[in-house]
C-alpha positions as CSV (number, residue, x, y, z in Angstrom):
1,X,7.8,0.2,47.1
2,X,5.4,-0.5,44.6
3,X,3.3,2.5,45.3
4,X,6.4,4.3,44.5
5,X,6.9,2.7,41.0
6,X,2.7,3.2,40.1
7,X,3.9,7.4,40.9
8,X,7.0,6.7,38.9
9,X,4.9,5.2,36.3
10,X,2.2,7.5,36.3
11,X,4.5,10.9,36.3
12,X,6.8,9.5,33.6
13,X,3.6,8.6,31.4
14,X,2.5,12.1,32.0
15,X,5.8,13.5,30.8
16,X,5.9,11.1,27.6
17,X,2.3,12.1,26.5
18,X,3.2,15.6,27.0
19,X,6.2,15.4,24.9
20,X,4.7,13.0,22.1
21,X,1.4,15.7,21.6
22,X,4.5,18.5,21.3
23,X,7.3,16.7,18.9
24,X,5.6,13.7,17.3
25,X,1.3,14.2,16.8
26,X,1.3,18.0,15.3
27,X,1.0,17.2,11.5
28,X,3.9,20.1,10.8
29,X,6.2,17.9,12.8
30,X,5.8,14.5,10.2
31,X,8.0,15.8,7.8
32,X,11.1,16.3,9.9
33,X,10.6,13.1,11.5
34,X,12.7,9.9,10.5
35,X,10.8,7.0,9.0
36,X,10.3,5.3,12.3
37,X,8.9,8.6,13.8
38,X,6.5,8.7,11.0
39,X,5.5,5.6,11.2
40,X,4.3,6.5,14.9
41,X,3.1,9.9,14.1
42,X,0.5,7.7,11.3
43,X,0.6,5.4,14.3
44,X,-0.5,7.9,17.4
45,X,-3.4,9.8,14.6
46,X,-4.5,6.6,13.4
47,X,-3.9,7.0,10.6
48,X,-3.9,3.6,10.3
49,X,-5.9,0.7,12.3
50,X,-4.0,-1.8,13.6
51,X,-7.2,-3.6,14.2
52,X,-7.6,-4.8,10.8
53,X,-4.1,-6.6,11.2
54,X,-5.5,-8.6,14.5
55,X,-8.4,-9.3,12.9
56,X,-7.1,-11.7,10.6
57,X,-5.0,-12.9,13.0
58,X,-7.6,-13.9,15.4
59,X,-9.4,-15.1,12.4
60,X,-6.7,-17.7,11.0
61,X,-6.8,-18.8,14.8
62,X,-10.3,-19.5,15.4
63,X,-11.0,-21.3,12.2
64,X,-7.8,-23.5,12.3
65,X,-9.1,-24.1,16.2
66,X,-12.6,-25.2,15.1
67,X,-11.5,-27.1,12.5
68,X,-9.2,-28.9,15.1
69,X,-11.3,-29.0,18.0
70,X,-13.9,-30.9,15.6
71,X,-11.5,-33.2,14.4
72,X,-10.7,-34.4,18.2
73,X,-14.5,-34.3,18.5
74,X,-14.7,-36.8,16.2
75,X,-12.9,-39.6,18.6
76,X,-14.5,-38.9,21.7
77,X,-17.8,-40.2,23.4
78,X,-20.2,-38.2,25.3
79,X,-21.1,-39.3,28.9
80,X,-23.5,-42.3,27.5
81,X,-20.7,-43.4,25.8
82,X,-22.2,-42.6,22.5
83,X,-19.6,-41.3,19.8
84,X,-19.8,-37.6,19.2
85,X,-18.3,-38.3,15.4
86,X,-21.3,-36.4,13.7
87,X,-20.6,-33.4,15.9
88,X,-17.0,-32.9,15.5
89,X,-17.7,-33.5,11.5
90,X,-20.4,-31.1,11.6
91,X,-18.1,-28.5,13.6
92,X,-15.6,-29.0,10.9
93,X,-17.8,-28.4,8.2
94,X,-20.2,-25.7,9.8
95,X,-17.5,-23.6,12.3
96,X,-15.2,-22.2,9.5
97,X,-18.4,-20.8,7.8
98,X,-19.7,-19.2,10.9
99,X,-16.1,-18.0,11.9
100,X,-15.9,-17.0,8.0
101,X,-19.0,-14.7,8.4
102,X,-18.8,-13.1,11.7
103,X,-15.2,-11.7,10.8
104,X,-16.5,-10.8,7.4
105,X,-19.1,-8.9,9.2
106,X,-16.4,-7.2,11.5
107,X,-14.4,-6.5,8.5
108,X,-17.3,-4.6,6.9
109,X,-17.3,-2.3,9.6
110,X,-13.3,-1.9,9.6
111,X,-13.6,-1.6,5.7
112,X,-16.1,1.5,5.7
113,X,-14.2,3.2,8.9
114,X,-11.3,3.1,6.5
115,X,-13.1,4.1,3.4
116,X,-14.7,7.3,5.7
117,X,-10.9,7.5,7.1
118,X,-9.7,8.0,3.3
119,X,-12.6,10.2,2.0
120,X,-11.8,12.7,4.4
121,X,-8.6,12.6,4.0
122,X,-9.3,13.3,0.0
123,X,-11.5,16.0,1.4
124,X,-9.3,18.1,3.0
125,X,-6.4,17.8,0.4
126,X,-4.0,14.9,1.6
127,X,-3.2,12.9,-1.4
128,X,-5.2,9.2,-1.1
129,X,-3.9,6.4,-3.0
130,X,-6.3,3.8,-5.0
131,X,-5.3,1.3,-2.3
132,X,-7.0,3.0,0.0
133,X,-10.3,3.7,-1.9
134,X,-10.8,-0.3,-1.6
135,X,-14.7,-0.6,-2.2
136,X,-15.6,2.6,-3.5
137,X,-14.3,2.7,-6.9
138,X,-17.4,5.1,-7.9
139,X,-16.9,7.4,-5.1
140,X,-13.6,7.6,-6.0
141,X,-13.7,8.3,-9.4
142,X,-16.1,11.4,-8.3
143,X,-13.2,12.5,-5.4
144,X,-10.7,13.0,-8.5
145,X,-12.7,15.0,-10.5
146,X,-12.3,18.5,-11.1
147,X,-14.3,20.6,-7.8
148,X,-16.5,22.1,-10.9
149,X,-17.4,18.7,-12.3
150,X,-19.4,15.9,-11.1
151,X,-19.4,12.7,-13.6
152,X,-17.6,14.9,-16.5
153,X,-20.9,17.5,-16.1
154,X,-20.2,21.3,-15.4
155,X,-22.1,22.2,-12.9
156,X,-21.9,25.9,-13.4
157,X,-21.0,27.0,-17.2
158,X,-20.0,30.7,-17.9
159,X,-19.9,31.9,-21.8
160,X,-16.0,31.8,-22.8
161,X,-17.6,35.7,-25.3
162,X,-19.5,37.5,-22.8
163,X,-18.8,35.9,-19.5
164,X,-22.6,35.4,-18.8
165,X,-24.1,32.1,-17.0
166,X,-25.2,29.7,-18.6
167,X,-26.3,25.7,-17.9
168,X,-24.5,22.5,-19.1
169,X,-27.6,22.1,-21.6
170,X,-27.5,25.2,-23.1
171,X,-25.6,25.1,-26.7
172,X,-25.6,29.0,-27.6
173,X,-25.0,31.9,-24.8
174,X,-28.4,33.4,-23.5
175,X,-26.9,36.3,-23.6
176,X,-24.6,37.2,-27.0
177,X,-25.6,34.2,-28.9
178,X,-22.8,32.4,-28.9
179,X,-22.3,28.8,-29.4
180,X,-20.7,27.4,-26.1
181,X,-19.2,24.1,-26.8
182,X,-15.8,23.9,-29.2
183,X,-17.7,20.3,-30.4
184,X,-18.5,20.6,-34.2
């Protein structure tokens, strides 16, 4: 019997993943979709990371349990019947840091796989909110300017007279002599 439900299982996840990469994963399809099937169409092209969520989670739980564990600590005796007070106050001082950093560190990494996430996204035309851009405020001041600017510099200049090339630090055409910027 239950090598009859694993071939039941396994054909009707088959089917479903078949039918999600035809009706909810092809980006032509999020439009038409309702705002649940969106949210698993964002969902299923992560879109977003769900990590970042269980992250915090798991970090919330480990400091609140070292900070409890080395309270308890501080009422118990080791096997020489010596009290292990210092430790448990030590724990409670010293484990929130240590759990502090290592999730800082792991949010880091989450942080710049959203910022990469975000950039390409900007890159190939999809419309990236400042939310999203969270420690990149340069960069993304340089994603909304205009593809023939960088830092409110043309990079390429052409005389507005003659039509001729010219460079952002020229002030008069090459060519006909005329003065390029409409500054006075």
């Amino acid at each position: 019997m239950s090598t009859l439900i694993t071939i039941l299982s396994a054909v009707l996840s088959v089917v479903g993943t078949v039918l999600i990469f035809i009706f909810i994963l092809p980006g032509d399809k999020r439009a038409g979709l309702p705002k649940f099937g969106k949210w698993i169409h964002d969902f299923l092209n992560f879109k977003s990371l769900v990590v970042e969520a269980v992250l915090k989670f798991l970090y919330i739980l480990s400091t609140l349990f070292v900070i409890l564990d080395g309270f308890f600590t501080i009422f118990t005796t080791n096997y020489m019947g010596q009290s292990n007070a210092l430790q448990g106050l030590l724990a409670m001082i010293f484990g929130p840091i240590a759990v502090r950093l290592a999730f800082e560190l792991l949010m880091l990494l989450i942080l710049l796989v959203k910022n990469v996430m975000a950039i390409n996204r900007r890159l190939s035309g999809e419309d990236v909110g400042d939310a999203e851009m969270e420690f990149l405020p340069g960069l993304r001041a340089l994603l909304k300017t205009e593809p023939d600017t960088i830092n409110d510099v043309p990079v390429d200049t052409s005389c507005p007279h003659c039509g001729s090339m010219a460079t952002p630090e020229q002030a008069f055409c090459s060519s006909c002599g005329q003065k390029l910027t409409d500054e006075t």
